[in-house]
Structures are given as structure tokens and as C-alpha cells.
Predicted model as a PDB file, atoms N, CA, C, CB and O in Angstrom, pLDDT in the B-factor column:
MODEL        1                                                                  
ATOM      1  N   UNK A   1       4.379 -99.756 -20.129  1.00 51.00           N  
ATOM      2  CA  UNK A   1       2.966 -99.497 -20.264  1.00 51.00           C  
ATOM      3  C   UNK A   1       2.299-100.750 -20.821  1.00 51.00           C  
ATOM      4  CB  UNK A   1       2.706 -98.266 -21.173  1.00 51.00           C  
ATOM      5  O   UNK A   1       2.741-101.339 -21.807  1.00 51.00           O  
ATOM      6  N   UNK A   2       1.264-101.115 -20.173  1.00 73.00           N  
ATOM      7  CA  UNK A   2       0.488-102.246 -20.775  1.00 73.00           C  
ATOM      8  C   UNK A   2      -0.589-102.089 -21.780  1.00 73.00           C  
ATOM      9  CB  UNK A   2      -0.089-102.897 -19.792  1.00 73.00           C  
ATOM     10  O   UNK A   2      -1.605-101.479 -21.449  1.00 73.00           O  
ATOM     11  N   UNK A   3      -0.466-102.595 -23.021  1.00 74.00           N  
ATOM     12  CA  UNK A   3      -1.496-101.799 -23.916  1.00 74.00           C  
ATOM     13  C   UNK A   3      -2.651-101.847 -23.736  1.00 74.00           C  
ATOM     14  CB  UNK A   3      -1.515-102.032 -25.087  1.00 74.00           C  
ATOM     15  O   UNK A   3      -3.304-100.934 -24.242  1.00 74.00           O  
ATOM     16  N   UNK A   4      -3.442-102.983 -22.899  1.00 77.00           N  
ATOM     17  CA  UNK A   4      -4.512-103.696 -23.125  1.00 77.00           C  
ATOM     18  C   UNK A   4      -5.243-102.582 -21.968  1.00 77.00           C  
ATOM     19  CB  UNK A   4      -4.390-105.522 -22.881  1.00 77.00           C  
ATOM     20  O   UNK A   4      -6.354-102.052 -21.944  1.00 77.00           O  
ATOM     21  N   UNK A   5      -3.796-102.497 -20.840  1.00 77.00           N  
ATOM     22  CA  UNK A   5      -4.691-101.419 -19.676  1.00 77.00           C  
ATOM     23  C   UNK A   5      -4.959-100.085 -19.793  1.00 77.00           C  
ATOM     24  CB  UNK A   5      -4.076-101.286 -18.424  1.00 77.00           C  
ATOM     25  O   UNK A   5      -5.626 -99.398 -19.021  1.00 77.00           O  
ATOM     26  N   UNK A   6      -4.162 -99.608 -21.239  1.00 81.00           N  
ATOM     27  CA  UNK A   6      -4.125 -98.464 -21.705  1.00 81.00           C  
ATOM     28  C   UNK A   6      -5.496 -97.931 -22.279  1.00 81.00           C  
ATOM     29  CB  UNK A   6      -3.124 -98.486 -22.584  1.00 81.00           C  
ATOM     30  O   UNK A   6      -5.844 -96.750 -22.260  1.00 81.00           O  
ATOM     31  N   UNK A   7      -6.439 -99.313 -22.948  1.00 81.00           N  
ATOM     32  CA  UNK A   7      -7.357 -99.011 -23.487  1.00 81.00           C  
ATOM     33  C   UNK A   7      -8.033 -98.945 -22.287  1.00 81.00           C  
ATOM     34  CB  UNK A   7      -7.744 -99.730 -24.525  1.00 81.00           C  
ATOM     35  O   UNK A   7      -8.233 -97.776 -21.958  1.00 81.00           O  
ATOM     36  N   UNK A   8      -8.525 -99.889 -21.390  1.00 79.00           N  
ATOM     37  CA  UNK A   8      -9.511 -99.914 -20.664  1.00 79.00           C  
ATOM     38  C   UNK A   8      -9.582 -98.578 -19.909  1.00 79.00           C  
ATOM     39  CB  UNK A   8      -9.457-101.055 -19.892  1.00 79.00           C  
ATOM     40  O   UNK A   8     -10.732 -98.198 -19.690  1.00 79.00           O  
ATOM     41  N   UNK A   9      -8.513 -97.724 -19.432  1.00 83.00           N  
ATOM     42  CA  UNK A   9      -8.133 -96.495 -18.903  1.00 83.00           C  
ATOM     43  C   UNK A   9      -9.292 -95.509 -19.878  1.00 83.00           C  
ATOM     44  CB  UNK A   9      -6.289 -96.190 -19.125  1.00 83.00           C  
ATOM     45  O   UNK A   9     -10.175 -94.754 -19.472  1.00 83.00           O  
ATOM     46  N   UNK A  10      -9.020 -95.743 -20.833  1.00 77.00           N  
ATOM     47  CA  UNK A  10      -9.952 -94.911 -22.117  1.00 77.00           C  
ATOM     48  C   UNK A  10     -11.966 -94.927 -21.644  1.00 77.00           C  
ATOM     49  CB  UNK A  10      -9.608 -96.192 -24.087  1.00 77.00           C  
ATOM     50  O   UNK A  10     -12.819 -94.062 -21.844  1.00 77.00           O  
ATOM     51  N   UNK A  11     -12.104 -96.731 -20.787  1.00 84.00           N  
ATOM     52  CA  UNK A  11     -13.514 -96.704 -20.318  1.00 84.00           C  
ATOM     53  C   UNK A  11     -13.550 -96.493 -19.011  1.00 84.00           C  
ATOM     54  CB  UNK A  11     -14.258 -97.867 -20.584  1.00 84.00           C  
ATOM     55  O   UNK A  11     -14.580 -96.786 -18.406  1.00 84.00           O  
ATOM     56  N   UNK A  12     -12.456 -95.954 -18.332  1.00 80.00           N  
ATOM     57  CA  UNK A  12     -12.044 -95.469 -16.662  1.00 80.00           C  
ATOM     58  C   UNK A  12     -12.063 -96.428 -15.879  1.00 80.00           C  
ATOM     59  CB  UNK A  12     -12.956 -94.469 -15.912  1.00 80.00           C  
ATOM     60  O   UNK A  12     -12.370 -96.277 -14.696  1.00 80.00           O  
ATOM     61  N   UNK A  13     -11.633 -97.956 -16.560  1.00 83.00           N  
ATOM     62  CA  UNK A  13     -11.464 -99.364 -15.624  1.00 83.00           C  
ATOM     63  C   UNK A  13      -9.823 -98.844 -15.235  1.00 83.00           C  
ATOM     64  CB  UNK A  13     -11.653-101.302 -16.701  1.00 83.00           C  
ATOM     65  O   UNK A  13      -9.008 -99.012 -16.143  1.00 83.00           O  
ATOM     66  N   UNK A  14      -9.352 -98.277 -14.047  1.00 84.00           N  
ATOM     67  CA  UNK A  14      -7.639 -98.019 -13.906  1.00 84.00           C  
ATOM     68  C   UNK A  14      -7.406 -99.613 -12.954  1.00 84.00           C  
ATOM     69  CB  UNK A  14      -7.066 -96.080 -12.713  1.00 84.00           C  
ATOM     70  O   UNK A  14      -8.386-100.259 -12.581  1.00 84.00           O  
ATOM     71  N   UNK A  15      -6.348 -99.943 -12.746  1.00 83.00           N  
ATOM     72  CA  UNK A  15      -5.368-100.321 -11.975  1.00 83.00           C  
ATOM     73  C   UNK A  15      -3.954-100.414 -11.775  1.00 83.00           C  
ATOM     74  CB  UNK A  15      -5.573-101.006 -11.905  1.00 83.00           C  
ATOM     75  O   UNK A  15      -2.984-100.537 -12.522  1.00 83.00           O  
ATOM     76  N   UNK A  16      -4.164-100.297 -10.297  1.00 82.00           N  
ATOM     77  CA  UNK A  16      -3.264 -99.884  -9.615  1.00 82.00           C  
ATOM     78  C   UNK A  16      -1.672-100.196  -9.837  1.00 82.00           C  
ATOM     79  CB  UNK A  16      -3.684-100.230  -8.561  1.00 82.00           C  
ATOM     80  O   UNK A  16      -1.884-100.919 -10.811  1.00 82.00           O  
ATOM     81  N   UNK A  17      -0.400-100.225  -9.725  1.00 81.00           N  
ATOM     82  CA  UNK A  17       1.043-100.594  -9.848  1.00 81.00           C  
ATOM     83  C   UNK A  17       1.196-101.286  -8.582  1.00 81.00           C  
ATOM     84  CB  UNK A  17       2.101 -99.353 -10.053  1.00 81.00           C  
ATOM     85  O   UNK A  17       1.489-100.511  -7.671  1.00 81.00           O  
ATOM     86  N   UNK A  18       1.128-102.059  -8.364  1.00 80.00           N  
ATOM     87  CA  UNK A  18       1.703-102.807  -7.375  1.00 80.00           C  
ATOM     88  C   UNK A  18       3.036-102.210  -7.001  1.00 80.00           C  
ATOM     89  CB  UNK A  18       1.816-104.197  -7.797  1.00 80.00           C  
ATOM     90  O   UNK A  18       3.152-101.790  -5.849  1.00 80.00           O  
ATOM     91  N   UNK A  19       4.272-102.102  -8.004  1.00 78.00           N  
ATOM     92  CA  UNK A  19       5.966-102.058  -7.696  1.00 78.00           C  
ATOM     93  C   UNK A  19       5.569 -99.985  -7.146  1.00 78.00           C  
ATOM     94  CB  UNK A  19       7.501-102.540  -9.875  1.00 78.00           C  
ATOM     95  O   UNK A  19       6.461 -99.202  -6.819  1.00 78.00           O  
ATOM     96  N   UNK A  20       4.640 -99.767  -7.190  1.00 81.00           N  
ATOM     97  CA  UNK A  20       4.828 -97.678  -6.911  1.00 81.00           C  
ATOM     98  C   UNK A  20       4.389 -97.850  -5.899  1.00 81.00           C  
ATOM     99  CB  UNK A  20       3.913 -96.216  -7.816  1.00 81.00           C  
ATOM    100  O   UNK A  20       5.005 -97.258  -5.013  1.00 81.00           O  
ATOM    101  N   UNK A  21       3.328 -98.575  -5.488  1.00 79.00           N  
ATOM    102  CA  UNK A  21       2.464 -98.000  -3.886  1.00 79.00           C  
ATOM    103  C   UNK A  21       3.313 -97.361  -2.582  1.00 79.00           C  
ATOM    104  CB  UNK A  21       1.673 -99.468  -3.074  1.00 79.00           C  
ATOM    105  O   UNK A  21       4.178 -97.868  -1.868  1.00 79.00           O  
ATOM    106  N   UNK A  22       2.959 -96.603  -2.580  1.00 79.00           N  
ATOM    107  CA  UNK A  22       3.912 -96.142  -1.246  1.00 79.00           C  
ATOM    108  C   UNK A  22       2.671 -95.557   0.093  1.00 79.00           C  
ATOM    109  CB  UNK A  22       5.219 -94.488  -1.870  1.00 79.00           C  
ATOM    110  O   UNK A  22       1.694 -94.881  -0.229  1.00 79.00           O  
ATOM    111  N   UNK A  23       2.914 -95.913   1.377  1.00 79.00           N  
ATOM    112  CA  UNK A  23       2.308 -95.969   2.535  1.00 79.00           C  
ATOM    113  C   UNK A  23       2.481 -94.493   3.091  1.00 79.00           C  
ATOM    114  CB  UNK A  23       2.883 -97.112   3.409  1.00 79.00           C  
ATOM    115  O   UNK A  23       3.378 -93.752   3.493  1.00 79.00           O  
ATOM    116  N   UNK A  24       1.523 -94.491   2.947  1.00 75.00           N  
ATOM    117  CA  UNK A  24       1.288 -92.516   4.196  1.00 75.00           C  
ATOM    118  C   UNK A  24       0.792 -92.640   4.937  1.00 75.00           C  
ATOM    119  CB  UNK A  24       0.480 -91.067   3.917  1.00 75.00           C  
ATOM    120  O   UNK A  24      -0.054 -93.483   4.637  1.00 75.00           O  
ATOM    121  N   UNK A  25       0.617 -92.211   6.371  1.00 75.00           N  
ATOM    122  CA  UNK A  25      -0.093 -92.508   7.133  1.00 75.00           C  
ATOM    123  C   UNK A  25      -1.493 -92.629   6.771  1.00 75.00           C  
ATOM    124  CB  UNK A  25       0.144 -91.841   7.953  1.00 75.00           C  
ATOM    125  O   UNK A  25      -1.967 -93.765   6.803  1.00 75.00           O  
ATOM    126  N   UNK A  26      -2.149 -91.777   6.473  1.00 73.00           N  
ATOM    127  CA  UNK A  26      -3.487 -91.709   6.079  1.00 73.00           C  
ATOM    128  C   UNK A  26      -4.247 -93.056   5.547  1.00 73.00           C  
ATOM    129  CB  UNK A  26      -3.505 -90.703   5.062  1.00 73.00           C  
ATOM    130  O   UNK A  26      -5.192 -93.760   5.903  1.00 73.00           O  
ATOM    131  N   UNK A  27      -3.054 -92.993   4.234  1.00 78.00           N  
ATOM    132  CA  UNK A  27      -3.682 -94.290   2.872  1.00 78.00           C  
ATOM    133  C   UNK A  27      -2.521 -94.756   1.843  1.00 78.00           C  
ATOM    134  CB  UNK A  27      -5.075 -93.476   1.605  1.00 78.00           C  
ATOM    135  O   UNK A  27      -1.469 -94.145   1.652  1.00 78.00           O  
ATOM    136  N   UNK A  28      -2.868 -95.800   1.304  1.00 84.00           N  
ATOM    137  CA  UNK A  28      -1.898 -96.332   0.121  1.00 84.00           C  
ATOM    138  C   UNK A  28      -2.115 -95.604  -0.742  1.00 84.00           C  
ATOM    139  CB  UNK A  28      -1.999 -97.666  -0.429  1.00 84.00           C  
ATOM    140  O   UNK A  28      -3.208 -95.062  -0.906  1.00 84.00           O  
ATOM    141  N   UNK A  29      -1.041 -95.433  -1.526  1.00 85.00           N  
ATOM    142  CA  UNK A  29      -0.904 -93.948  -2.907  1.00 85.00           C  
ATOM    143  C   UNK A  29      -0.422 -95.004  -4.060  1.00 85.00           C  
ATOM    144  CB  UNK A  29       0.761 -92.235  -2.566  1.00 85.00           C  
ATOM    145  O   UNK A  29       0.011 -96.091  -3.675  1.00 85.00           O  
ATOM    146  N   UNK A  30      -0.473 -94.762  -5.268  1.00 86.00           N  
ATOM    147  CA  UNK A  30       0.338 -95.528  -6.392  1.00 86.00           C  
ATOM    148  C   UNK A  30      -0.137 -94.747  -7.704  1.00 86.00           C  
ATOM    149  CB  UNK A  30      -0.041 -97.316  -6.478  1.00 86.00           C  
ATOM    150  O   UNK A  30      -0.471 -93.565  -7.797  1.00 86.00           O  
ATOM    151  N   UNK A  31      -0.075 -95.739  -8.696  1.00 86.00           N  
ATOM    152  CA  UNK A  31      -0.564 -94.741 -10.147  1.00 86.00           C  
ATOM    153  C   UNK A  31      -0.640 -95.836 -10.737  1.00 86.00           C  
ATOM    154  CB  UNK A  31       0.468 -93.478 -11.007  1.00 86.00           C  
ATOM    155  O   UNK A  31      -0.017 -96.877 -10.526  1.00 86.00           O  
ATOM    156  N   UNK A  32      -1.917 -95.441 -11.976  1.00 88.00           N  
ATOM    157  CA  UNK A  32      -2.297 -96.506 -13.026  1.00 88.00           C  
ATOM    158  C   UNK A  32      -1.086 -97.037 -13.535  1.00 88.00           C  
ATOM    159  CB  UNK A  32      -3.159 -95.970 -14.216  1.00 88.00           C  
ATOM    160  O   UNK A  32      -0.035 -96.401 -13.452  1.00 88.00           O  
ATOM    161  N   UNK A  33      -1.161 -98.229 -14.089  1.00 86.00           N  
ATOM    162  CA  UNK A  33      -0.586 -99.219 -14.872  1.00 86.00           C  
ATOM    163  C   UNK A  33      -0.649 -98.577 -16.351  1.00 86.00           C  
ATOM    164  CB  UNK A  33      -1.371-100.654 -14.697  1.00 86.00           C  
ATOM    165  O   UNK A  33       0.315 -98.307 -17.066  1.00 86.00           O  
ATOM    166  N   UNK A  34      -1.812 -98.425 -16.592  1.00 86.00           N  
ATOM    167  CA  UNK A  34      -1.682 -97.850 -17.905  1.00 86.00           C  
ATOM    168  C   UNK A  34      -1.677 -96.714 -18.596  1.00 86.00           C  
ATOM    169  CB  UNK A  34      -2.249 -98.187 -18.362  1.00 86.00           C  
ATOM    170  O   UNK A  34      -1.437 -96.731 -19.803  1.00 86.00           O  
ATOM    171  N   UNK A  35      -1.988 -95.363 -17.811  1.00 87.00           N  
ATOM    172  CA  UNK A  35      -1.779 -93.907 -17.883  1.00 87.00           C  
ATOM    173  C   UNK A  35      -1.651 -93.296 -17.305  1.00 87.00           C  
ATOM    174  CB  UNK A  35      -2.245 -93.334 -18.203  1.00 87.00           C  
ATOM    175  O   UNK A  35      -1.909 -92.121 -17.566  1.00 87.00           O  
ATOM    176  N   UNK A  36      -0.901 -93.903 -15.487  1.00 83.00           N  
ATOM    177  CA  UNK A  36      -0.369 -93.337 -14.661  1.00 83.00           C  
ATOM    178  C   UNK A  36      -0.868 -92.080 -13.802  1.00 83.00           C  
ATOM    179  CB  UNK A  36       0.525 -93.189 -15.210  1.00 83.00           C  
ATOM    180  O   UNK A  36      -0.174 -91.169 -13.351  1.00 83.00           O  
ATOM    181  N   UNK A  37      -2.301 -92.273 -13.689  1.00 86.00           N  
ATOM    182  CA  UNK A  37      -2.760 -91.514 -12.947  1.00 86.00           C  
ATOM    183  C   UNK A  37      -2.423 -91.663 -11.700  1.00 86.00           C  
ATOM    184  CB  UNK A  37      -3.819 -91.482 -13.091  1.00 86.00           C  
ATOM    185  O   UNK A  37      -1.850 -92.717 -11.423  1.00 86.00           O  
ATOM    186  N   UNK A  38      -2.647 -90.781 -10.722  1.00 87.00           N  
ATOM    187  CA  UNK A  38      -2.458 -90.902  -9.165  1.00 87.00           C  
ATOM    188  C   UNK A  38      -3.575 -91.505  -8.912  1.00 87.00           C  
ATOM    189  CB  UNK A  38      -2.276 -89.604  -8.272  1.00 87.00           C  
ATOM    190  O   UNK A  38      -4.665 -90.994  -9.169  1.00 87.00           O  
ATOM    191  N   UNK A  39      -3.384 -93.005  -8.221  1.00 88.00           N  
ATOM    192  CA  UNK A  39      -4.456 -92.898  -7.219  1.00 88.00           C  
ATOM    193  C   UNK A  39      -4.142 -93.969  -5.732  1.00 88.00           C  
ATOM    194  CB  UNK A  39      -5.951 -93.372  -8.104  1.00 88.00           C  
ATOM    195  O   UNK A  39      -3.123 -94.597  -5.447  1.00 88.00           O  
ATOM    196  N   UNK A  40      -5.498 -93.851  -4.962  1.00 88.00           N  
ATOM    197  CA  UNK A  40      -5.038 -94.260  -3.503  1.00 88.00           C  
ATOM    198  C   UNK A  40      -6.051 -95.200  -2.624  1.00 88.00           C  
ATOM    199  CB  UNK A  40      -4.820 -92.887  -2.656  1.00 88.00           C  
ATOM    200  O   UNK A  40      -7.079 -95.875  -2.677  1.00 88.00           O  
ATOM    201  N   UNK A  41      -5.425 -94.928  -2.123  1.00 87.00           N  
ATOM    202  CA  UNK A  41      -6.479 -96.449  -1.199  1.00 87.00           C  
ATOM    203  C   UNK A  41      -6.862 -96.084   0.199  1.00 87.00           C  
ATOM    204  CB  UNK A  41      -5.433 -98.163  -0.865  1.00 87.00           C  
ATOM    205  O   UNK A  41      -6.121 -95.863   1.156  1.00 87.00           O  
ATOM    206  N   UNK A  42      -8.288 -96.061   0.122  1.00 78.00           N  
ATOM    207  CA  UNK A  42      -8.760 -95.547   1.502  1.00 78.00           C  
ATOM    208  C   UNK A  42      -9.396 -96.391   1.981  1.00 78.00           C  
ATOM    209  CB  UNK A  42      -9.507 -94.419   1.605  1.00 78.00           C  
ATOM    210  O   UNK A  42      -9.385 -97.530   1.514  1.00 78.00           O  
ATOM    211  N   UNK A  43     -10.142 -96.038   3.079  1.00 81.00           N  
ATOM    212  CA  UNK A  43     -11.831 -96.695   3.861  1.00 81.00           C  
ATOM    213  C   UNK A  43     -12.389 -97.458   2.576  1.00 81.00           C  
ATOM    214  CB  UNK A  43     -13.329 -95.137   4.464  1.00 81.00           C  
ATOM    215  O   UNK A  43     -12.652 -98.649   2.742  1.00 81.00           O  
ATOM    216  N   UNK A  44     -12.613 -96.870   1.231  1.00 81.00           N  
ATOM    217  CA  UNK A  44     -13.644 -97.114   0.291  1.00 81.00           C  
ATOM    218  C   UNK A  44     -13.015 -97.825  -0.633  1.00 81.00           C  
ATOM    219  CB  UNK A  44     -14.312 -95.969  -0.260  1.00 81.00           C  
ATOM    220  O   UNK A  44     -13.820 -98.256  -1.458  1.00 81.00           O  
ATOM    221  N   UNK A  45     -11.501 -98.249  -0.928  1.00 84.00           N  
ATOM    222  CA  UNK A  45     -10.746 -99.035  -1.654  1.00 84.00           C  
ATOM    223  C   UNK A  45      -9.924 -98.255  -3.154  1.00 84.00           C  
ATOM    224  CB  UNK A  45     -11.779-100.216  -1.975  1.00 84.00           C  
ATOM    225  O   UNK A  45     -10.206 -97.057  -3.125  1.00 84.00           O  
ATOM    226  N   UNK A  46      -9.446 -98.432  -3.816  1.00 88.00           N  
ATOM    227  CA  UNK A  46      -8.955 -97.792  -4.325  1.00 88.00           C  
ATOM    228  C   UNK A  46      -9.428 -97.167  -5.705  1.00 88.00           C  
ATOM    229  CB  UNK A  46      -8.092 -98.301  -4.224  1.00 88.00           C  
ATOM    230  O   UNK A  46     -10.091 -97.912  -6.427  1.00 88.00           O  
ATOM    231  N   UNK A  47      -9.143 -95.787  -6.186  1.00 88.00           N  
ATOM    232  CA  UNK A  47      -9.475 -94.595  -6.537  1.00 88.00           C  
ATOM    233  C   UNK A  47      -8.591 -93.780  -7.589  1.00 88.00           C  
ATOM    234  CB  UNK A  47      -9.577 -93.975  -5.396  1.00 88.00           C  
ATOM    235  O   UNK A  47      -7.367 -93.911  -7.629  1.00 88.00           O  
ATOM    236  N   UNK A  48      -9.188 -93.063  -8.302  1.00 86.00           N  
ATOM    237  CA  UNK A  48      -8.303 -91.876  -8.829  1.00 86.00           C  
ATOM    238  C   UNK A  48      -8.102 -90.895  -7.549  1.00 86.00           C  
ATOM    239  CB  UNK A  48      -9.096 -91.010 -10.186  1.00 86.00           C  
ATOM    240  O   UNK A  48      -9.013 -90.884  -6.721  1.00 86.00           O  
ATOM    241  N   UNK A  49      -6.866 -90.000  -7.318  1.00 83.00           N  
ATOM    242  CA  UNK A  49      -6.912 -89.414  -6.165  1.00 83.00           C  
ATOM    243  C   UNK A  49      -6.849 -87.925  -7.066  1.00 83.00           C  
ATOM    244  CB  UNK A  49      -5.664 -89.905  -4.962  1.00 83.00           C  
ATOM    245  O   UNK A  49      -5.942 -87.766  -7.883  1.00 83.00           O  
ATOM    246  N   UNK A  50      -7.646 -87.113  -6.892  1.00 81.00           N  
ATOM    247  CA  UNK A  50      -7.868 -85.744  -7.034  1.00 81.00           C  
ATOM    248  C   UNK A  50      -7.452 -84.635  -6.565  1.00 81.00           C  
ATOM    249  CB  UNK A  50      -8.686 -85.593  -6.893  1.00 81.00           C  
ATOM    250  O   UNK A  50      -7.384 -83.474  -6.969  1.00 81.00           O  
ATOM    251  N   UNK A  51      -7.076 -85.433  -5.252  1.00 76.00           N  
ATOM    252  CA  UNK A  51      -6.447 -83.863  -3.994  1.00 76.00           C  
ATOM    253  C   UNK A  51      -4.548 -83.597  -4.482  1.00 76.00           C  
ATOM    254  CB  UNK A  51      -6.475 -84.686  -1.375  1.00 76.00           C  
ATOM    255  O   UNK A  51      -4.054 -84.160  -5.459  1.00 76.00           O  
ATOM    256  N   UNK A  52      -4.064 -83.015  -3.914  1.00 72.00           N  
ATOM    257  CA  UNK A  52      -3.149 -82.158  -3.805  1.00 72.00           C  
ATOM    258  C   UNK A  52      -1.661 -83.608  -3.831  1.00 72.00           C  
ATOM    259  CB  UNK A  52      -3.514 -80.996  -2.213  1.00 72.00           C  
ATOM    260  O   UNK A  52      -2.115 -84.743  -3.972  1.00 72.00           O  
ATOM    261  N   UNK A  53      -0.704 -83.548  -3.753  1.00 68.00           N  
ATOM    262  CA  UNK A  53      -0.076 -84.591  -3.444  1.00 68.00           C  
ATOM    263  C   UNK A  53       0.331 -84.114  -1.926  1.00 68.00           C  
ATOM    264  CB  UNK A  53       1.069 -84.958  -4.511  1.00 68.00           C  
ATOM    265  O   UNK A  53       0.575 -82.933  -1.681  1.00 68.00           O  
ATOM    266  N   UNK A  54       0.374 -85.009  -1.066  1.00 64.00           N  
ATOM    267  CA  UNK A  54       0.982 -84.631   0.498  1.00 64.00           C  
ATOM    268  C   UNK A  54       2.094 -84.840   0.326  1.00 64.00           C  
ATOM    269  CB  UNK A  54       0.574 -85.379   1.797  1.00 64.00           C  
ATOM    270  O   UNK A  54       2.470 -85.515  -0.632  1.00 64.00           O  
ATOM    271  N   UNK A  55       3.127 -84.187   1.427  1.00 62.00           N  
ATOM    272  CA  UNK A  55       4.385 -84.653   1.684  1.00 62.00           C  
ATOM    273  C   UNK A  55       4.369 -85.571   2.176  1.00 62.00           C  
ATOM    274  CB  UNK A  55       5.105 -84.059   2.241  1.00 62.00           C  
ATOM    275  O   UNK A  55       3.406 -85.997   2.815  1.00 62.00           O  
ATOM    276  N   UNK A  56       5.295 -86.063   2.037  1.00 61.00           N  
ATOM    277  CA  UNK A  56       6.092 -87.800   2.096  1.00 61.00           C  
ATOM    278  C   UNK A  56       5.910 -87.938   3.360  1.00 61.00           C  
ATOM    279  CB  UNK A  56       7.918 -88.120   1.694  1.00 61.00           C  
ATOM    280  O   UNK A  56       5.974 -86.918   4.046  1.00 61.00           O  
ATOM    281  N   UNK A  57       5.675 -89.037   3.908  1.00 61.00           N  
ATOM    282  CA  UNK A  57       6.123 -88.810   5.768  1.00 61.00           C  
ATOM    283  C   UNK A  57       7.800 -88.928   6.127  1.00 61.00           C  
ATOM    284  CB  UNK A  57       5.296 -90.342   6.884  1.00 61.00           C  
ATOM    285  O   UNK A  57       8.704 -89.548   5.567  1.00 61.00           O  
ATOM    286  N   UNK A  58       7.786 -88.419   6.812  1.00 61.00           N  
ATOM    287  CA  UNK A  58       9.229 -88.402   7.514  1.00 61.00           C  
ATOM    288  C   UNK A  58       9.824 -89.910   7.703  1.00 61.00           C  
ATOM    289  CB  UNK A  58       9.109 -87.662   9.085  1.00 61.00           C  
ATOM    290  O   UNK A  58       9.212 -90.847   8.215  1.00 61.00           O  
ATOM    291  N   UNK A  59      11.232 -89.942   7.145  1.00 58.00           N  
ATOM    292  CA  UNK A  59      11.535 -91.452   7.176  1.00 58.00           C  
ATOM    293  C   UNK A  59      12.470 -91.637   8.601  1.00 58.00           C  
ATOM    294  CB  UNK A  59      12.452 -91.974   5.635  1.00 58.00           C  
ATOM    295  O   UNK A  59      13.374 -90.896   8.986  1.00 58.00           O  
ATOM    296  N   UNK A  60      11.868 -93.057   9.343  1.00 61.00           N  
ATOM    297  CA  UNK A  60      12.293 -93.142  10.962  1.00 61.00           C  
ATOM    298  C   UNK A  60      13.919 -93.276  10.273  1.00 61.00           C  
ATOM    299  CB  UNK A  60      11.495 -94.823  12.206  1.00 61.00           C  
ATOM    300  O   UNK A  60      14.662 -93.152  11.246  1.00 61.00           O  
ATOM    301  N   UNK A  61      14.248 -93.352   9.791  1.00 60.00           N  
ATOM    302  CA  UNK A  61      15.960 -93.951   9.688  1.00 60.00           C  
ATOM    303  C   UNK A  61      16.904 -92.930   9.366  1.00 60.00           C  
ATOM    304  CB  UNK A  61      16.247 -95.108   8.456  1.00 60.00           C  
ATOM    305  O   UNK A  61      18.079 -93.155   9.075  1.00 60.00           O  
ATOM    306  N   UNK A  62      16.103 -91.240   9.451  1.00 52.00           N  
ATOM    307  CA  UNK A  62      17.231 -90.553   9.200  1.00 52.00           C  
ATOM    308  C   UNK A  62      17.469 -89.375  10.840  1.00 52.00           C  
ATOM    309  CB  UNK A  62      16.916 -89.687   7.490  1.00 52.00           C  
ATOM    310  O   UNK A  62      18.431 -88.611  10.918  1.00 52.00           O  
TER     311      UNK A  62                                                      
ENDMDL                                                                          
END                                                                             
């Protein structure tokens, strides 16, 4: 946890984890750096995500 991003989380400045993002079809998904919220990356750039979590997409390699 980064402390400095922990506070700013407190004035709702989040960013994103680079090492979590994971690709859904839709949009990029990940979670704050500093209080690990969900959020995602759409049309409008990235977000707290509010909705539901989706299932994973199906991985081509199994």
C-alpha cells in the first residue's frame, strides 16, 4: 500500500495498479493502489467501477 495514495483516496484522487489490470472484452478492470477499489477503463477513461463483477472471459488455451 502506498501511503501518500492512501491519503489522496481519502479526497477520491484513485489510481489505478498497473501489475492487476486484467482485459475483458468490454474494458480494462484493476483496483486502486491505495484502497483497492475496483475500477475500469472505458470509452471515458478510467473510473471507480460500481456494477457487479463479470465473469472472467473464457481463456483461448484451455
Amino acid at each position: 500500500m502506498h501511503l501518500m495514495q492512501r491519503v489522496l483516496c481519502l479526497f477520491g484522487v484513485h489510481r489505478r495498479s498497473r501489475g492487476a489490470a486484467v482485459h475483458y472484452p468490454d474494458a480494462l478492470r484493476s483496483v486502486c493502489r491505495g484502497c483497492h477499489a475496483r475500477m475500469i477503463k472505458d470509452q471515458h477513461g478510467w473510473r471507480i467501477d460500481h456494477d457487479p463483477i463479470p465473469a472472467m472471459p473464457p481463456s483461448p488455451f484451455t
